[in-house]
Backbone as ProteinMPNN parsed JSONL, in Angstrom:
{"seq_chain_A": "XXXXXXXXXXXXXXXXXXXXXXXXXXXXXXXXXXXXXXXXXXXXXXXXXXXXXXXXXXXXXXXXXXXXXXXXXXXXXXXXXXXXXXXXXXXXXXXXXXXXXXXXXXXXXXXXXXXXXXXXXXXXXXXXXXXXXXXXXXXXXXXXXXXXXXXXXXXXXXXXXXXXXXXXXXXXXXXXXXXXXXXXXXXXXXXXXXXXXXXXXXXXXXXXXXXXXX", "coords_chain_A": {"N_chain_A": [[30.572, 61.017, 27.878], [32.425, 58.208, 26.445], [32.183, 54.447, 28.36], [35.067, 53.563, 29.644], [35.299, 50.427, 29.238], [33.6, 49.96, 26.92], [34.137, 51.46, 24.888], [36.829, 50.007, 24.541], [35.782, 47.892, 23.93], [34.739, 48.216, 21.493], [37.55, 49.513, 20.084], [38.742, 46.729, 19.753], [36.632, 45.351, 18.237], [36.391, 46.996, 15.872], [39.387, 46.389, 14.78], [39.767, 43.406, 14.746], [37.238, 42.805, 12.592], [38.459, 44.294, 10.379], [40.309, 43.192, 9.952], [39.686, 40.411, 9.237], [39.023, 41.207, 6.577], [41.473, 41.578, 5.767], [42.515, 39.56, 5.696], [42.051, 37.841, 4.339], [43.277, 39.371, 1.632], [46.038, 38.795, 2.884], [46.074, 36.012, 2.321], [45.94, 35.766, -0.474], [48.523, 37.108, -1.055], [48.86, 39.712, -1.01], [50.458, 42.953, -1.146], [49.47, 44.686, 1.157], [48.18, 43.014, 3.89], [46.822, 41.307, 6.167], [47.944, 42.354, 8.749], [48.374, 45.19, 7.907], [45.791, 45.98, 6.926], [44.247, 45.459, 9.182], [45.312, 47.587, 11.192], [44.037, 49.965, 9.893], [41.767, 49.54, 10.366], [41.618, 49.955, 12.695], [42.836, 52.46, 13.597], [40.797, 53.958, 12.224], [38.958, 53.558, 13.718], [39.504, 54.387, 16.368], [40.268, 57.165, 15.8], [37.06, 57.817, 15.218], [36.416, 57.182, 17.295], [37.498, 59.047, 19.453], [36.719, 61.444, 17.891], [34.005, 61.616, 18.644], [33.452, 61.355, 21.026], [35.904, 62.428, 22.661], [36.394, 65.366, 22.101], [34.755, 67.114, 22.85], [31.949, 69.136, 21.958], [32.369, 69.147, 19.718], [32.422, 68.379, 16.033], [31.739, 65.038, 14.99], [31.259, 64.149, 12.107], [33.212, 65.462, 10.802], [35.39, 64.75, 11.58], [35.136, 62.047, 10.553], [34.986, 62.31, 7.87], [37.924, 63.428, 7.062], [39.226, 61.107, 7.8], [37.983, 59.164, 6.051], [39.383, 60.916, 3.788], [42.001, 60.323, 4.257], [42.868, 57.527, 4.411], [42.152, 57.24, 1.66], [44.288, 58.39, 0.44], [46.326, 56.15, 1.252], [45.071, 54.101, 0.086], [45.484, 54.9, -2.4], [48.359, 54.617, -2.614], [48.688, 51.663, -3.135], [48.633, 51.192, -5.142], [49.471, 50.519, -8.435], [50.897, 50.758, -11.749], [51.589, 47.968, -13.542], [53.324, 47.478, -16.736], [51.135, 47.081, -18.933], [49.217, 46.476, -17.398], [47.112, 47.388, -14.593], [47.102, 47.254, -11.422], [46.664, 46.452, -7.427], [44.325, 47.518, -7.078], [41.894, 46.119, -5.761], [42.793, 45.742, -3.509], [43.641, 47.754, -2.483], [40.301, 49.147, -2.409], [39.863, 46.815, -0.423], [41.707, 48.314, 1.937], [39.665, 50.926, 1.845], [37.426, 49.541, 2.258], [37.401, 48.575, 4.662], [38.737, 50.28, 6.412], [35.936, 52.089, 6.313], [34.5, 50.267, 7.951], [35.663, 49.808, 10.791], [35.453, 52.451, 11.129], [32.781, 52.394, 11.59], [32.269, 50.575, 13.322], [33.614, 52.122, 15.99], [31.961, 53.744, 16.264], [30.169, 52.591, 17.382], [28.02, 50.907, 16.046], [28.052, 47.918, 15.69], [26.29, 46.166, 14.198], [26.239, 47.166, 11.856], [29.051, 47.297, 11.221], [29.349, 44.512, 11.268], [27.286, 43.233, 9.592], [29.169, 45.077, 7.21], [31.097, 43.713, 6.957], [30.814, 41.111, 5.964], [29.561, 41.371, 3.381], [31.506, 42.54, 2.566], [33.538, 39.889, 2.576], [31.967, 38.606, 0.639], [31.971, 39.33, -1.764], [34.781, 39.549, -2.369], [34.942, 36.954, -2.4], [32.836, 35.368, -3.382], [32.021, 36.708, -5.795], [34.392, 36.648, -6.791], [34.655, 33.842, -7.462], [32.465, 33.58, -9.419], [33.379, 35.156, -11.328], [35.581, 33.882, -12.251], [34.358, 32.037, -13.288], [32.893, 32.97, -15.414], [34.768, 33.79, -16.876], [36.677, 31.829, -17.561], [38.742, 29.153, -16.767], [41.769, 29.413, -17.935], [42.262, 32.136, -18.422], [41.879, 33.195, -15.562], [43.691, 32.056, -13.439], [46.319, 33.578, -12.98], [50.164, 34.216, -12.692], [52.534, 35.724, -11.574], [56.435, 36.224, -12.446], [59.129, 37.929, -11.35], [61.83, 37.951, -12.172], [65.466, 38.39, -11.042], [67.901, 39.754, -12.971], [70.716, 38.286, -14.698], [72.065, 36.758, -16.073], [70.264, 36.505, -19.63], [69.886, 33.841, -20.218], [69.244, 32.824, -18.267], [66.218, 33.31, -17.729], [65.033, 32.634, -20.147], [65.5, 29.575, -19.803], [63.959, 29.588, -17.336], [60.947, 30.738, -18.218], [60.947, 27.908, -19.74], [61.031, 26.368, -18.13], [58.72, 26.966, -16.283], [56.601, 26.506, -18.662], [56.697, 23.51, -18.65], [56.063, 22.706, -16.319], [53.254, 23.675, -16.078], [52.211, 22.225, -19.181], [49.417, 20.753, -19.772], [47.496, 22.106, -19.826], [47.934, 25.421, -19.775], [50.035, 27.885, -19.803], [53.297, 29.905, -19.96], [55.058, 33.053, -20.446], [57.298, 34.99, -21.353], [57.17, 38.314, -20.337], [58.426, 41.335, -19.812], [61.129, 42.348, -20.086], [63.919, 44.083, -18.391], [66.797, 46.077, -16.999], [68.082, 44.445, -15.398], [66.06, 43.173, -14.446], [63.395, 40.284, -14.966], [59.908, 40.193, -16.089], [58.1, 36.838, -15.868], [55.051, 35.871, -17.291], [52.235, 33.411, -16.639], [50.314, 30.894, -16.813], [47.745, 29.287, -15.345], [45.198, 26.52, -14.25], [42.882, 27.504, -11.719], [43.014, 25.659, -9.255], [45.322, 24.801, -8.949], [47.464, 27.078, -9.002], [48.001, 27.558, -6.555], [50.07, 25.605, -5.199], [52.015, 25.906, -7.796], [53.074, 28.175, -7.39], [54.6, 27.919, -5.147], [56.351, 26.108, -5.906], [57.61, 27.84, -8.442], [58.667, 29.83, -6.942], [60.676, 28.328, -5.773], [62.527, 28.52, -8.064], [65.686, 28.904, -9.885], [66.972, 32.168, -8.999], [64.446, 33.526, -8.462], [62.939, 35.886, -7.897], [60.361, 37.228, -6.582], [56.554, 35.968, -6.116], [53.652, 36.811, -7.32], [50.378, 36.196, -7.199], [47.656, 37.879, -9.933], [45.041, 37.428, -10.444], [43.582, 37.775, -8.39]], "CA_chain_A": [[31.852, 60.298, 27.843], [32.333, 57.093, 26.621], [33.017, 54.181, 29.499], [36.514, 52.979, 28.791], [35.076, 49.08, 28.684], [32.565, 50.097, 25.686], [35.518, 52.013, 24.434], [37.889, 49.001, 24.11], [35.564, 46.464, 22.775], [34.787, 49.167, 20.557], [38.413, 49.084, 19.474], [39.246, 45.413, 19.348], [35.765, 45.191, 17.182], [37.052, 47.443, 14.548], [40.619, 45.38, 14.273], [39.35, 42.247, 14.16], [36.287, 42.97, 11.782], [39.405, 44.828, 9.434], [41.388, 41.846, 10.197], [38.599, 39.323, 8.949], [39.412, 41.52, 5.189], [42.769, 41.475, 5.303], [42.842, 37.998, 5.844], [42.102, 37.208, 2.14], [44.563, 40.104, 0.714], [47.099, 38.015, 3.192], [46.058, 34.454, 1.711], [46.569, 35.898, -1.839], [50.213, 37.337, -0.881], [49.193, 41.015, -1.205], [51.415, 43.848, 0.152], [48.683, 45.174, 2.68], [47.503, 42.112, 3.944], [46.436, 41.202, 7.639], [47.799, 43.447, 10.14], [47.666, 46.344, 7.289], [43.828, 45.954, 7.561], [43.734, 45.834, 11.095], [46.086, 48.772, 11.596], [43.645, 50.426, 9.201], [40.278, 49.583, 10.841], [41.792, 50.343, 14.178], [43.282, 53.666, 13.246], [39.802, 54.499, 11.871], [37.642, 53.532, 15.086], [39.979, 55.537, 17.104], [39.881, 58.561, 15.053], [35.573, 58.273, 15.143], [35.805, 57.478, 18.537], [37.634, 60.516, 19.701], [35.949, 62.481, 17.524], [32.477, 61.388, 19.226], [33.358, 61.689, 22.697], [36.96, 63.424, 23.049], [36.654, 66.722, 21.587], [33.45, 67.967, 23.415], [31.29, 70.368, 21.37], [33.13, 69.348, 17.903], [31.498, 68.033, 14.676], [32.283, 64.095, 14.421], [31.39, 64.037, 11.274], [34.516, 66.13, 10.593], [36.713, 63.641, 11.415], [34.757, 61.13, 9.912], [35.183, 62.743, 7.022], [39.005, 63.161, 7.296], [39.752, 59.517, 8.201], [37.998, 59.033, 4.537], [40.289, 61.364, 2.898], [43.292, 59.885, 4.916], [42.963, 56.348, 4.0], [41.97, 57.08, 0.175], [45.481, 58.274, -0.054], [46.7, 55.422, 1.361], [44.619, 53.558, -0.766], [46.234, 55.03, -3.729], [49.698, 53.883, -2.637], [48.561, 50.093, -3.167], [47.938, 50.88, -6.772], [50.37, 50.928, -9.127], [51.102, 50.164, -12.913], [52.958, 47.22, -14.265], [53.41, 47.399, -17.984], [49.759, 47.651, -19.645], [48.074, 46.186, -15.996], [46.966, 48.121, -13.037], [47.386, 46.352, -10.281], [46.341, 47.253, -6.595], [43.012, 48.23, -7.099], [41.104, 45.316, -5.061], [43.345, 46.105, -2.187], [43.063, 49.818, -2.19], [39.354, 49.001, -1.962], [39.743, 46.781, 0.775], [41.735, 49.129, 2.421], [39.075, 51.512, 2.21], [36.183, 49.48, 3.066], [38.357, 48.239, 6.447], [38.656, 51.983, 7.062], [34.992, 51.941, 6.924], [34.472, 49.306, 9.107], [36.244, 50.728, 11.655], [34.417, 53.556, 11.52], [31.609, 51.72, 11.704], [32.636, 49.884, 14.737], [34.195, 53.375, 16.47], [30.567, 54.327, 16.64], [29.135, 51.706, 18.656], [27.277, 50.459, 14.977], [28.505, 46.973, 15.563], [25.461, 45.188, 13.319], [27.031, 47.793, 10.34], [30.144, 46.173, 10.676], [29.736, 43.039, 10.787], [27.132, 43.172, 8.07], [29.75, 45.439, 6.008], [32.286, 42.759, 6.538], [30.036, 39.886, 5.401], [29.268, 41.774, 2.085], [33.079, 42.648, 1.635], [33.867, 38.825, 1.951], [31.031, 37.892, -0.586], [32.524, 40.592, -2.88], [35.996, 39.144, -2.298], [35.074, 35.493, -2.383], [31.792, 34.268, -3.592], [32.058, 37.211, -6.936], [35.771, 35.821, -7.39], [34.509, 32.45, -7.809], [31.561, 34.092, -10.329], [34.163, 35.867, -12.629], [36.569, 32.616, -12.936], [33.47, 31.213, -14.336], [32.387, 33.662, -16.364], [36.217, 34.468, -17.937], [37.612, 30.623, -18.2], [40.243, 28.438, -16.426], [42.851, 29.507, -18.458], [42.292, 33.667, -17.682], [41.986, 33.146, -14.23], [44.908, 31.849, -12.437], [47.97, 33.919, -13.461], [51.298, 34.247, -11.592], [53.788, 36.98, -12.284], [57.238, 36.067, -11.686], [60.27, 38.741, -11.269], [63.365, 37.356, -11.995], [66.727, 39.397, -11.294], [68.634, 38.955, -14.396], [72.384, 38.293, -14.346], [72.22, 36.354, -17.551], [69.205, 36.408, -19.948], [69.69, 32.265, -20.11], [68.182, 31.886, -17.064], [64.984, 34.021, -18.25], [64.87, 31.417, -21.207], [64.995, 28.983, -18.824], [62.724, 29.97, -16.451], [59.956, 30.461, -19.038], [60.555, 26.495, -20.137], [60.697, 25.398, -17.071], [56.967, 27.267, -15.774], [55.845, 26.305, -19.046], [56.752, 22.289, -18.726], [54.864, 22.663, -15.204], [51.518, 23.64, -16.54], [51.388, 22.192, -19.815], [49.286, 21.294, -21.348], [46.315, 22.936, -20.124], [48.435, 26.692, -18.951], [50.854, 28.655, -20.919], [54.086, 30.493, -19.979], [55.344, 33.925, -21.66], [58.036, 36.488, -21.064], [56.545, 39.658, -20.73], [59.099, 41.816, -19.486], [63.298, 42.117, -19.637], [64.461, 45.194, -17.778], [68.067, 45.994, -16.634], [68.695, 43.667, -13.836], [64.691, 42.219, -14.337], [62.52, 39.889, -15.86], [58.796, 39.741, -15.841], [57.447, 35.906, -16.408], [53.431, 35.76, -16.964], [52.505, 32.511, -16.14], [48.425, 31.081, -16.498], [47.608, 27.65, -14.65], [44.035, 26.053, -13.754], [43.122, 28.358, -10.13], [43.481, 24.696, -8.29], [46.631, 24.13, -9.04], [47.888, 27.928, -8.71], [49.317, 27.861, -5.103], [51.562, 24.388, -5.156], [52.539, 26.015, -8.898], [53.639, 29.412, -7.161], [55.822, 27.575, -4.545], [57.341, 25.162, -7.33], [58.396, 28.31, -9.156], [59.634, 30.71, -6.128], [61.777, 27.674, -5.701], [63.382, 27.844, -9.015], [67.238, 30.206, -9.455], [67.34, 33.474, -9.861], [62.994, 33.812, -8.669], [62.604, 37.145, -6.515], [59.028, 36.449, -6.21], [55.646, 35.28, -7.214], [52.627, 37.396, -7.155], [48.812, 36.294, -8.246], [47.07, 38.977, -10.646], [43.718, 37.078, -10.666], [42.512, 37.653, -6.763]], "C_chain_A": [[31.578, 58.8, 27.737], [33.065, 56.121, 27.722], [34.173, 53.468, 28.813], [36.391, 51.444, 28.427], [34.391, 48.772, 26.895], [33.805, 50.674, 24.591], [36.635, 50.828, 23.526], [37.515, 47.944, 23.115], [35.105, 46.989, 21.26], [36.482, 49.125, 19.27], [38.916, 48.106, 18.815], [37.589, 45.118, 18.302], [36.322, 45.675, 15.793], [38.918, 46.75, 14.07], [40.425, 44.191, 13.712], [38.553, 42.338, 13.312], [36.939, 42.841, 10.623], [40.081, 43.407, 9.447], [40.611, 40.7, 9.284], [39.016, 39.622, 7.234], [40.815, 41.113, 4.875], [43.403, 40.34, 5.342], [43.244, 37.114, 4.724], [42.809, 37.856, 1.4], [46.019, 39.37, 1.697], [47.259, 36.908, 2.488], [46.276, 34.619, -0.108], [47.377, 37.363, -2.279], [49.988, 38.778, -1.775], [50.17, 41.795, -0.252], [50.687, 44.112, 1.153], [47.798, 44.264, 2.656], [46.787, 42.226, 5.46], [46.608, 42.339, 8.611], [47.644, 45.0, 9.444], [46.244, 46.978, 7.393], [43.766, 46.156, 8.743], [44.019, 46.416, 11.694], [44.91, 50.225, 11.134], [42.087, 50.657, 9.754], [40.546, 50.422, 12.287], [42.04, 51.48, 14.246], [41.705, 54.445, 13.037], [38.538, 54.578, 13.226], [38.189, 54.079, 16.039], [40.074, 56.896, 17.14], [38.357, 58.822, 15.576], [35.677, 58.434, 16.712], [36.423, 58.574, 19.273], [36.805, 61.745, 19.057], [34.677, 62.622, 17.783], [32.646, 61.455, 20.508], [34.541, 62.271, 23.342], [37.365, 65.051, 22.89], [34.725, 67.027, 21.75], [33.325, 69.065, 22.308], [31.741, 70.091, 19.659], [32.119, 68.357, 17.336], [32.047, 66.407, 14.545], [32.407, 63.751, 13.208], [33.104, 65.003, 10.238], [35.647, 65.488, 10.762], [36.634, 62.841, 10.46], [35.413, 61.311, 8.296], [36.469, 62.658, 6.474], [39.639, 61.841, 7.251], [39.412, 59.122, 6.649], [38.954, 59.367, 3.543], [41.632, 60.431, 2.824], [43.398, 58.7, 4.315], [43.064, 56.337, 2.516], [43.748, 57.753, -0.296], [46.373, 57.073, 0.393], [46.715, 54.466, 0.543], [45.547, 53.24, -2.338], [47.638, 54.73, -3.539], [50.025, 52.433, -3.086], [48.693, 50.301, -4.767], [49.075, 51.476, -7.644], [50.275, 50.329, -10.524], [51.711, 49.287, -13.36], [52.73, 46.972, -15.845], [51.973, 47.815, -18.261], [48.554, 47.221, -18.395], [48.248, 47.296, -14.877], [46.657, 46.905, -12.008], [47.069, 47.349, -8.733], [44.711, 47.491, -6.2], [42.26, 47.604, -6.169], [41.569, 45.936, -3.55], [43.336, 47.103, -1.392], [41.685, 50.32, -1.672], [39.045, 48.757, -0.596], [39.909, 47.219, 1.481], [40.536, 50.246, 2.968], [37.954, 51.318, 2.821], [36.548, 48.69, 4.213], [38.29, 49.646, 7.175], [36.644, 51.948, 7.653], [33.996, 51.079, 8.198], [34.788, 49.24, 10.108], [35.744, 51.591, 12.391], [33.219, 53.289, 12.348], [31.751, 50.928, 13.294], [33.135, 50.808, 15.997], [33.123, 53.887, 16.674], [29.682, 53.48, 17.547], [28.24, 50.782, 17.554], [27.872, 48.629, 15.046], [27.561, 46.067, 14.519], [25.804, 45.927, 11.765], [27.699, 47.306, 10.031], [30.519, 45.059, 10.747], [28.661, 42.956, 9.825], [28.683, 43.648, 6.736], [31.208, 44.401, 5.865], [31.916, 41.889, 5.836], [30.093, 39.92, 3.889], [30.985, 42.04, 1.588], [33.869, 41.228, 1.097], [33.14, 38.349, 1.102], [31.703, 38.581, -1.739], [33.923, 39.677, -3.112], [36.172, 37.832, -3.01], [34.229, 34.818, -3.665], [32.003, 35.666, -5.348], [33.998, 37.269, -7.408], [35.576, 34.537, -7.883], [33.417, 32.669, -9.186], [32.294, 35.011, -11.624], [35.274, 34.929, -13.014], [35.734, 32.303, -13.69], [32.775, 31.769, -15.534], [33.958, 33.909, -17.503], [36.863, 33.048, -18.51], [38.87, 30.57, -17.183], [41.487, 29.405, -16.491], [42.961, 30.991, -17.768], [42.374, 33.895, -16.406], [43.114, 33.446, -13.632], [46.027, 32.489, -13.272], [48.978, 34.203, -12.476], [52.233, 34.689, -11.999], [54.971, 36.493, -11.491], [57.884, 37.162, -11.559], [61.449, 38.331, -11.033], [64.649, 38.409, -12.139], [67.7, 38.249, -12.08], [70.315, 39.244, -14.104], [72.936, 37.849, -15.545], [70.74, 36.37, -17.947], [68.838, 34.966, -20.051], [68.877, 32.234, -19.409], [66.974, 32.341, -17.341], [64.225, 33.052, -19.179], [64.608, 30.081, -20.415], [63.934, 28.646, -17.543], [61.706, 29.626, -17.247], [59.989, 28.803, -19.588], [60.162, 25.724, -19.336], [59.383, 25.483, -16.368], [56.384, 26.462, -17.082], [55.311, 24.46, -18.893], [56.071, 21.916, -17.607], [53.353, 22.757, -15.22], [51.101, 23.34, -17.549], [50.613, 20.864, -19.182], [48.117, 22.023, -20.966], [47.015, 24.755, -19.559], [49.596, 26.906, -20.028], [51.845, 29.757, -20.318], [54.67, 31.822, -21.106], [56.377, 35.254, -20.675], [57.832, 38.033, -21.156], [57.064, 40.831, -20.333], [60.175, 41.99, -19.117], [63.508, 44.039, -19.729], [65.98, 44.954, -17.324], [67.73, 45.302, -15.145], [67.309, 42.979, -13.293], [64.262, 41.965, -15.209], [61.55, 39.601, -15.302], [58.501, 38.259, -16.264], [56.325, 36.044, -16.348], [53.033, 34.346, -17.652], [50.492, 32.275, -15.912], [48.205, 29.591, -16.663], [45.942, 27.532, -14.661], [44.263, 27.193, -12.173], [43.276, 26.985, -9.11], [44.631, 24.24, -7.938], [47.507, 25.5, -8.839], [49.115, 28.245, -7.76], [50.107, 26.732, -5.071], [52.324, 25.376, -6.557], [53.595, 27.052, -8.262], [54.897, 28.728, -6.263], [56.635, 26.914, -5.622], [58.24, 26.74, -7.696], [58.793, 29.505, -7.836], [60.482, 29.981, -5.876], [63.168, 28.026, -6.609], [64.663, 29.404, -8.748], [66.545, 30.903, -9.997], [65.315, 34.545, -9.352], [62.984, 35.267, -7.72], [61.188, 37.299, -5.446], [58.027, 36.667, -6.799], [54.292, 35.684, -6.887], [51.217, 37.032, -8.532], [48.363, 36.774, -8.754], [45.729, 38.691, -10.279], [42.851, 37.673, -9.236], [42.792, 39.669, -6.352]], "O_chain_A": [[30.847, 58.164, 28.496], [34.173, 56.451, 28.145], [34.185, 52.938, 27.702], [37.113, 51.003, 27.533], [34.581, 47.881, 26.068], [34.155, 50.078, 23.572], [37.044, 50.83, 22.364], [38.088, 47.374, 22.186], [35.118, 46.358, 20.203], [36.494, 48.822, 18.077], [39.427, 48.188, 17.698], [37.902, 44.348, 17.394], [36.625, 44.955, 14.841], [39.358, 46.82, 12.923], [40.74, 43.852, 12.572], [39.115, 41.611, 12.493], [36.667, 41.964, 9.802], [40.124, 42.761, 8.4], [41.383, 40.114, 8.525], [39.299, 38.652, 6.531], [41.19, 40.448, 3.909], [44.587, 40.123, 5.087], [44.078, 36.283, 4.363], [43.189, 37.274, 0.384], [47.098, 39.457, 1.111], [48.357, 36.645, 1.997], [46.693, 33.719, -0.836], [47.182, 38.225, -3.135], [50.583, 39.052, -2.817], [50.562, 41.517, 0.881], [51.172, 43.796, 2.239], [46.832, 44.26, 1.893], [46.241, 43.278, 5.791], [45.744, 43.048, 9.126], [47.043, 45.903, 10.027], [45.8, 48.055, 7.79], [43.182, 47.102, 9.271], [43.54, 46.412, 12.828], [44.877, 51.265, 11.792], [41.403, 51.67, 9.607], [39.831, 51.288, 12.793], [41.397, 51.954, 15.183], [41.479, 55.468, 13.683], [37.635, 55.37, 13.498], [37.361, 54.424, 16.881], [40.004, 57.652, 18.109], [38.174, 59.821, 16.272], [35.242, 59.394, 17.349], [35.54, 59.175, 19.886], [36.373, 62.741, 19.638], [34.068, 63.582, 17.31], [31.609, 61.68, 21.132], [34.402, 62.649, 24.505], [38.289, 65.703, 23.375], [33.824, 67.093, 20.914], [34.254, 69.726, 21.844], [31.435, 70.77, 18.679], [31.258, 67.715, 17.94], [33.044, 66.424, 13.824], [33.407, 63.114, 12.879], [33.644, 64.824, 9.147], [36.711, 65.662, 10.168], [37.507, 62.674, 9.608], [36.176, 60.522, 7.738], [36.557, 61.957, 5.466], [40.642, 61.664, 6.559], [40.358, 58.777, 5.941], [39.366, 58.608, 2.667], [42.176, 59.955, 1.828], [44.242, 58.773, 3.422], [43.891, 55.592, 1.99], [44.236, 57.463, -1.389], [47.392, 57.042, -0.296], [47.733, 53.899, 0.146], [45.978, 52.286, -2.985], [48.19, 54.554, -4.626], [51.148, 52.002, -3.348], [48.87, 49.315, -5.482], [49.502, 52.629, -7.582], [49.555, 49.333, -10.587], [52.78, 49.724, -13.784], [51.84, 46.168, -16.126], [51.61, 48.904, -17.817], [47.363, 47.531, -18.422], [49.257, 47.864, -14.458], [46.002, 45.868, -12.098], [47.164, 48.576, -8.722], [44.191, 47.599, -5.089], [41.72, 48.446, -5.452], [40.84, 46.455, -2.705], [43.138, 47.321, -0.197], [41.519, 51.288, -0.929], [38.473, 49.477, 0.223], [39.009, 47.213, 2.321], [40.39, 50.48, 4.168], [37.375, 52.096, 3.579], [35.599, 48.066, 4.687], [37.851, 49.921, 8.292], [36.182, 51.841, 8.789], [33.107, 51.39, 8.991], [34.127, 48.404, 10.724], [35.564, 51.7, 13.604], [32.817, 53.782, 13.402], [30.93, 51.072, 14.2], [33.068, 50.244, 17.088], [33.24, 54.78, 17.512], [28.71, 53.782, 18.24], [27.668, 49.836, 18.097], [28.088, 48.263, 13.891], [28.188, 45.16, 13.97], [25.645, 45.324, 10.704], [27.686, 46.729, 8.945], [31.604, 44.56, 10.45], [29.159, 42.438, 8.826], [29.101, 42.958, 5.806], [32.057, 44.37, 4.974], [32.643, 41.68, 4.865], [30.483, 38.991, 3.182], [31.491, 41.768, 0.499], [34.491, 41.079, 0.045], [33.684, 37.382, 0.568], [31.844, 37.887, -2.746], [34.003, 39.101, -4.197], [37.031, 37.523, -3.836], [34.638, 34.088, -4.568], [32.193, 34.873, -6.271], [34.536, 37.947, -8.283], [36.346, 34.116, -8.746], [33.583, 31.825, -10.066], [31.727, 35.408, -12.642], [35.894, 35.155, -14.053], [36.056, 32.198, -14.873], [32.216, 31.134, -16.427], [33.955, 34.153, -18.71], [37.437, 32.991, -19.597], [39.672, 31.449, -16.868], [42.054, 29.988, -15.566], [43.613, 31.131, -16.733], [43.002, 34.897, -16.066], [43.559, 34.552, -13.324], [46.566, 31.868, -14.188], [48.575, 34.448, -11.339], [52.892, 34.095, -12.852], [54.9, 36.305, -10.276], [56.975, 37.983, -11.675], [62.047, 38.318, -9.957], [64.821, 39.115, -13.132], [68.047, 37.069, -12.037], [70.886, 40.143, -13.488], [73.963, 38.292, -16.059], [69.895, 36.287, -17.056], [67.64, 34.685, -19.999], [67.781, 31.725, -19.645], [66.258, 31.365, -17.117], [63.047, 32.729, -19.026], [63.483, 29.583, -20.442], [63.386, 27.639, -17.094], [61.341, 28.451, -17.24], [58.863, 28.41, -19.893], [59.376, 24.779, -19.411], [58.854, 24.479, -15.89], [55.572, 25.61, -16.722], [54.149, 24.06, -18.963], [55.429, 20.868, -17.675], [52.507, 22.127, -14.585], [49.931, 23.662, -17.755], [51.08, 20.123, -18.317], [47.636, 22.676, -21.892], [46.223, 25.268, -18.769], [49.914, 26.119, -20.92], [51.2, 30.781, -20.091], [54.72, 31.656, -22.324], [56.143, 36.027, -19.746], [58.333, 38.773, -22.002], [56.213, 41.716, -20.418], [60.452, 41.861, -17.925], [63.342, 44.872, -20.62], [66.412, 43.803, -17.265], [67.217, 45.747, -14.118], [67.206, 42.41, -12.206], [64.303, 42.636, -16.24], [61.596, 38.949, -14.259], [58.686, 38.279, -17.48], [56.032, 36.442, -15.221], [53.322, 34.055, -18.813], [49.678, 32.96, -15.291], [48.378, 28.875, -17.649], [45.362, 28.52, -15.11], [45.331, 27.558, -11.681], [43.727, 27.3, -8.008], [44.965, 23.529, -6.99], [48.6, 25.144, -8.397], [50.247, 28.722, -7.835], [51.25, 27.107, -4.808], [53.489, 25.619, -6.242], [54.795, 26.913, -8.496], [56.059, 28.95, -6.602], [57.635, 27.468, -6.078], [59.398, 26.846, -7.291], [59.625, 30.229, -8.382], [61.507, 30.611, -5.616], [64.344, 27.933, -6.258], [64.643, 30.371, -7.986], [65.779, 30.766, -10.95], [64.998, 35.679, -9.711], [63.081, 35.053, -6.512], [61.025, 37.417, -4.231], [58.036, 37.346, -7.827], [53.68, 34.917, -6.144], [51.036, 37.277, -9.725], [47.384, 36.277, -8.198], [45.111, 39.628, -9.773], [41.647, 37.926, -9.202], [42.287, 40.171, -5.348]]}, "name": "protein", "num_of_chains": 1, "seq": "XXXXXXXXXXXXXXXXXXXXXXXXXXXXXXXXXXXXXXXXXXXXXXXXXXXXXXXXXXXXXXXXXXXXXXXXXXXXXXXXXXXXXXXXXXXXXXXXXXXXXXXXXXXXXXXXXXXXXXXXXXXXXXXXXXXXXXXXXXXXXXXXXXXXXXXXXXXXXXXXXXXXXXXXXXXXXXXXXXXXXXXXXXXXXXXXXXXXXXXXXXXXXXXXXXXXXX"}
């Protein structure tokens, strides 16, 4: 039996660790950001750790196992299609390697997970900063708007008004008019990105303003 002190820090290891990921799908205004992750790690180091010291005589790896499955459908909820992009996918990841981490921390492995966090923020961070530079400025930073349409003017509008914000080095384009929505796609310098995104959730009619690039 585990003692209930080893137990706890056991717990609050795997939250915070998860928490440390979801930090950066919070700072670039994903749906499962912060406490998603840390609901996610924590969920997972509670699962291992029952299944390693609450169910006498049973197979942990059997949970372990489980908690994998469990999350990868979760996973796949993050991920969805918009027009010819998939979207999701980074997050779905993180998701899963927070799950692992968790795990990892639910076992008492604490030098696992904080290595496997280290490597998830290098992944996140330091090979985000290595594929701006490899793709160009311009490809980088994009910013999807969703405007609910009432008139198509304002759509027309919109698009002049993002584009008169980033020229001349960034480029505005309407890439989607649906009943009662419009997509704007929207591609700045990545320094200038986040003041750009508030500017345009300001403007009428914006619903809101999601990064593609991160």
């Amino acid at each position: 039996m585990i003692p209930l002190g080893e137990s706890m820090l056991r717990l609050v290891a795997a939250a915070a660790l998860s928490g440390v990921i979801g930090f950066e799908r919070e700072v670039a205004q994903k749906a499962a950001g912060l406490r998603t992750h840390m609901l996610v790690g924590l969920g997972s180091g509670l699962f291992t750790l029952l299944g390693a010291s609450g169910f006498v005589g049973s197979d942990p790896a059997r949970v372990a196992a489980q908690v994998v499955a469990g999350v990868g459908f979760l996973g796949a909820g993050a991920i969805f299609r918009h027009g010819v992009t998939v979207r999701g996918l980074t997050t779905a990841a993180g998701l899963w390697t927070a799950a692992a981490v968790g795990m990892a921390a639910g076992m008492g492995e604490y030098a696992v997970a904080l290595v496997g966090t280290g490597v998830a923020l290098i992944v996140l961070y330091v090979v985000g900063v290595v594929q701006w530079l490899a793709r160009g400025r311009r490809e980088m930073a994009t910013a999807v708007l969703e405007v609910k349409l009432g008139d198509p003017g304002e759509v027309e509008g919109l698009c002049a008004e993002a584009r008169r914000l980033v020229s001349p080095v960034g480029h505005a384009v309407i890439h989607e008019i649906g009943v009662g929505k419009a997509v704007v796609r929207v591609t700045a310098p990545p320094g200038e990105a986040g003041a750009l995104m508030i500017r345009l959730q300001a403007q009428r009619g914006v619903e809101r303003v999601t990064r593609l690039d991160v």
